[in-house]
C-alpha positions in Angstrom: 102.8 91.3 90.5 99.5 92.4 89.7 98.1 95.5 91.7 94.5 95.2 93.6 92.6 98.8 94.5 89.7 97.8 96.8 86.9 99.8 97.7 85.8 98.7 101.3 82.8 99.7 103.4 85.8 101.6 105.9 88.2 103.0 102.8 90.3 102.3 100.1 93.3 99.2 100.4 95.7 99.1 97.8 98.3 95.7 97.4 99.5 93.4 96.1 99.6 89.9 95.1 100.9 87.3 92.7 99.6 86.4 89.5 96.9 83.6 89.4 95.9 84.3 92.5 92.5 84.1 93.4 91.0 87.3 94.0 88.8 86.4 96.8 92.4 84.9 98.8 94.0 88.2 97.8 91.2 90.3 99.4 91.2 87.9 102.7 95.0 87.7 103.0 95.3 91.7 102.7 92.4 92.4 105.8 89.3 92.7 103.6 86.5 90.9 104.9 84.5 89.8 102.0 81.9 87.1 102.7 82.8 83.5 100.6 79.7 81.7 102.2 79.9 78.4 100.1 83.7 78.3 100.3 84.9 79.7 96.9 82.8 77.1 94.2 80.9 79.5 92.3 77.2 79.0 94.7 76.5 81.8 96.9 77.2 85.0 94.9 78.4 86.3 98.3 81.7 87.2 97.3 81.1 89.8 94.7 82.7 92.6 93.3 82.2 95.2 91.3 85.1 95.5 88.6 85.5 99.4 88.5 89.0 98.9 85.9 91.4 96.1 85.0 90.9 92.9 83.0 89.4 90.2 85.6 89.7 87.5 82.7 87.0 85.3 81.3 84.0 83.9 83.0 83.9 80.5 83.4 80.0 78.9 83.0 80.0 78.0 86.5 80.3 81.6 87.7 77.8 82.7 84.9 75.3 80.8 85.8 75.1 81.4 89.4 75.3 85.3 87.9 72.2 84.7 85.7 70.2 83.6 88.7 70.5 87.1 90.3 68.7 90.0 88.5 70.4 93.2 91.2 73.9 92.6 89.6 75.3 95.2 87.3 77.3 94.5 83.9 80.9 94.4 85.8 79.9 91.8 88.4 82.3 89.1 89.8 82.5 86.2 91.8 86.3 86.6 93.6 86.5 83.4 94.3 86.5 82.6 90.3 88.7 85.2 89.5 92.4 85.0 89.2 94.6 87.8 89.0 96.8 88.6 86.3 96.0 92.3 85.6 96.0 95.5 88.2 92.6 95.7 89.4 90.4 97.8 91.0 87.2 96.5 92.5 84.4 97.6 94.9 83.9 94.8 97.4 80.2 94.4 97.3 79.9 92.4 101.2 81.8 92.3 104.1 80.7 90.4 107.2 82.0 93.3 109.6 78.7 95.3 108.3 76.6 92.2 107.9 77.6 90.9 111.1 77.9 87.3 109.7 81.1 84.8 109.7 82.7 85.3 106.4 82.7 81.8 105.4 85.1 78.8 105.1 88.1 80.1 103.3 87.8 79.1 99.9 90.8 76.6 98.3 93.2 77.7 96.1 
């Protein structure tokens, strides 16, 4: 199973979780918070990470054209939700709604 290393606004979580996964359900299901605001379909850019090592597979055109809209996102940006694990990981979670003080969002479909 692959290995996820998150960086969180309150420390570093370390699990993990079965191939083909998405990463967004991964983070949720191991206590990070990360905001999903549209659900998990590749809209809202609220689910982002920052891919600091591992191979978080191809990017699918929905997910790099919601990227293209936004012009604050480094090179290693990723949508979670359109992620699916099948390599160790280790990711900074970009937004968590215990620091924005928001509902994370409905949880996204696998």
């Amino acid at each position: 199973m692959p290995k996820v290393t998150a960086e969180t606004a309150t420390g570093t979580l370390a699990f993990e979780c079965e191939e083909g996964k998405k990463l967004v359900l991964c983070l949720e299901d191991n206590a990070v918070d990360i905001l999903h605001r549209c659900g998990g379909n590749a809209r809202c850019t609220t689910c982002r990470v920052e891919v600091l090592s591992g191979d978080p597979g191809p990017i699918g055109e929905p997910e790099k054209a919601i990227l293209s809209t936004k012009t604050d996102l480094g090179d290693h940006t990723r949508l979670s939700c359109q992620v699916r694990l099948m390599d160790d990981l280790h990711v900074r979670v970009v937004r968590q709604a215990s620091v924005e003080g928001i509902d994370a969002g409905p949880r996204p479909v696998d």
